[in-house]
N, C-alpha and C positions, 0 to 999 in steps of 0.2 A: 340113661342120661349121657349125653356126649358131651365133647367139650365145645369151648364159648362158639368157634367158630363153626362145629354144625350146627349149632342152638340159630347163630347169624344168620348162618345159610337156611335153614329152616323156618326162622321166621320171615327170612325173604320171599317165602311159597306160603306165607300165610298162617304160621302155626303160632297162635298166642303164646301156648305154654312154653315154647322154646322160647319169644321174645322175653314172658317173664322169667325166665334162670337167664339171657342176657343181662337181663337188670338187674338182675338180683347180683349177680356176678361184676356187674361194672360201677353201678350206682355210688357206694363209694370214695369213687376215684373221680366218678366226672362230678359228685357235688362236691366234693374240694373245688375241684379246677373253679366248675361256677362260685363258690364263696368267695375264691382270686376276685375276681370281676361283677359281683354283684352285693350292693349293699343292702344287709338284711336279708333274715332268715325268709319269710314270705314271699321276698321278690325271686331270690335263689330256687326256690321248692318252685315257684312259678314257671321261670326259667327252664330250671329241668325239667319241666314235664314237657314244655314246649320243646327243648330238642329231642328227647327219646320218641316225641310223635314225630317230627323229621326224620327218626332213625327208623322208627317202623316205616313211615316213607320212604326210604332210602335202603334199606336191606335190600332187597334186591339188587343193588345192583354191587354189595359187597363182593371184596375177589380174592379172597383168602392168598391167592397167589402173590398178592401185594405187598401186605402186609398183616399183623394177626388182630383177631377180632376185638380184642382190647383198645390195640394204638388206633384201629377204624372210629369206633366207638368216642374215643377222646377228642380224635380229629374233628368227627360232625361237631359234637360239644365246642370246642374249643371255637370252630366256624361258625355254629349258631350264638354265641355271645360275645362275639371278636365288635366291637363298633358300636353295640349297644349296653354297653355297662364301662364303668371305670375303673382304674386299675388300683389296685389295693392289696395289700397284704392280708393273709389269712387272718380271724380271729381264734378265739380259741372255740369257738363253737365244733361241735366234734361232727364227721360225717353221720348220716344215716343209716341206723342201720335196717338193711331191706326184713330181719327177720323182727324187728320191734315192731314196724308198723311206723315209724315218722313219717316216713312216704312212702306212696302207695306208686306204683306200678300204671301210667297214663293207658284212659282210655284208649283203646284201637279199635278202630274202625270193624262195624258188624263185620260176618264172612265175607257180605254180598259186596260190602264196599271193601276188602283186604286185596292188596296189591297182586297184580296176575304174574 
């Protein structure tokens, strides 16, 4: 297992199991950010899965030389919900956590269709 950023780089070339320890590792951190900005639990959980499939879209073209694969991760997050949600303070609802099972890990695109 490596750390976050060859998980990034490596699901950049397609490797699910790397994008999920991505997730698993960042999840967390961007469903706070999304509960900032999205009222209710359902729309939140929504939300997130719609940008982690942006992020498996968008791995590739991560540049580790930039910045580290966490604040990348946030970034997309924080740009995929920027305009479409309202601003709000946190409730007490707690994040998820990737090893319960509250959310699951967005589908990705079969091999055939994984980004070149």
């Amino acid at each position: 297992m490596g750390t976050v950023e060859q998980d990034l780089k490596s699901a950049g070339h397609g490797d699910r199991r790397a994008f999920a320890r991505v997730y698993d590792d960042t999840v967390p951190y961007a469903y706070r950010l999304v509960r900032c900005r999205v009222e209710g639990t359902a729309n939140a959980q929504a939300m997130l899965i719609q940008a982690y499939r942006q992020l498996w879209a968008q791995a590739p073209y991560y540049d580790e030389t930039a910045m580290s694969a966490r604040v990348w991760v946030l970034r997309v997050v924080d740009a995929h919900t920027k305009g479409r949600t309202k601003t709000r303070t946190p409730d007490n609802d707690p994040a998820p956590s990737p090893r319960k099972g509250r959310l699951r890990p967005p589908s990705v695109p079969r091999d055939d269709d994984a980004p070149v």
